[in-house]
C-alpha positions in Angstrom: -5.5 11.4 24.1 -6.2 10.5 20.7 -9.5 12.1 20.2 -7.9 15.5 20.7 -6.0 14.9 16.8 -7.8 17.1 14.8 -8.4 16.7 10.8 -6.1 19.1 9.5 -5.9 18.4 5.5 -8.1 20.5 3.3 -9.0 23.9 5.4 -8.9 27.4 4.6 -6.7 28.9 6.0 -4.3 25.8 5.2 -3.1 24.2 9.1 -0.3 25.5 11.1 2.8 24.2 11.9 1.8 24.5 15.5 -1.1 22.5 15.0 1.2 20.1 13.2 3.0 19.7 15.7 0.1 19.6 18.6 -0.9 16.9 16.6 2.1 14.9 16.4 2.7 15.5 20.1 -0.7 13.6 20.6 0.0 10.9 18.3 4.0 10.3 20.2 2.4 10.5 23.8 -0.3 7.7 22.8 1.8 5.6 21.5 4.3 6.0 24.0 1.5 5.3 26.5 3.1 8.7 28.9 2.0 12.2 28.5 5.7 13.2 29.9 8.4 11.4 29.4 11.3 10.5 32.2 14.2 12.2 32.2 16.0 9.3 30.3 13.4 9.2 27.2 12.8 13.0 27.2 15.4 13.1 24.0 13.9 10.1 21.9 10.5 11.1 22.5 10.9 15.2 21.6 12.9 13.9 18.5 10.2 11.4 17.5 7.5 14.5 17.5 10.0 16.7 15.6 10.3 13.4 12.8 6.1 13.0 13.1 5.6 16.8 12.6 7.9 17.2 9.7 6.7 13.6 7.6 2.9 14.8 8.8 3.6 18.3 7.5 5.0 16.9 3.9 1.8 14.6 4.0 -0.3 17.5 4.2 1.3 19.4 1.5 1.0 16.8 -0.8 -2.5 15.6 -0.2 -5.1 16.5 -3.4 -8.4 16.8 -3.4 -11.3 18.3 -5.5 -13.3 19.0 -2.3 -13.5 22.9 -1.8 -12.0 23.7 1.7 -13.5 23.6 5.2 -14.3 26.5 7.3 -12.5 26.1 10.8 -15.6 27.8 12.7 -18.1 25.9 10.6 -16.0 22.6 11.3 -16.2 23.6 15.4 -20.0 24.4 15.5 -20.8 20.9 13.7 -18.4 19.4 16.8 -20.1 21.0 19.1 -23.5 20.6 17.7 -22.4 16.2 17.6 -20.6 16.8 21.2 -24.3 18.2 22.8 -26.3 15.6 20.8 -24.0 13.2 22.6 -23.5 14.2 25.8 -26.9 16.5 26.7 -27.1 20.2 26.9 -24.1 20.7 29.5 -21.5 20.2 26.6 
């Protein structure tokens, strides 16, 4: 589950709130250990992604750095470029 959270500090154009919140949704259902929640923890777990998004959003914001931005395709093609190294050419 984990390995689908994505770097999102630092790219041009800056991250959405969608992938903000993808990300936090990633983050809840690891440590939660459940990709879907029973009925009964349904409301603790959508309000600890809303709280994860919103402190992970105000991290992002406040983050500095000197580095020029990364290109999202240029990000991908070095991913898939480690991901066929890794796993042969039917990545």
């Amino acid at each position: 589950m984990c390995r689908n959270i994505r770097p999102l500090n630092n790219f041009e154009p800056p991250a959405t709130d969608d992938e903000v919140h993808a990300a936090a949704l990633q983050y809840v259902r690891k440590i939660a250990g459940t990709t879907k929640p029973s009925a009964a923890n349904q409301e603790a777990f959508d309000a600890a992604v809303d709280e994860i998004a919103h402190i992970s959003r105000h991290l992002i914001d406040a983050l500095v750095t000197t580095a020029p931005p990364k290109n999202r395709e240029a990000e991908a093609a070095k991913a898939r470029a480690r991901a066929q190294v890794r796993y042969g050419a039917s990545a």
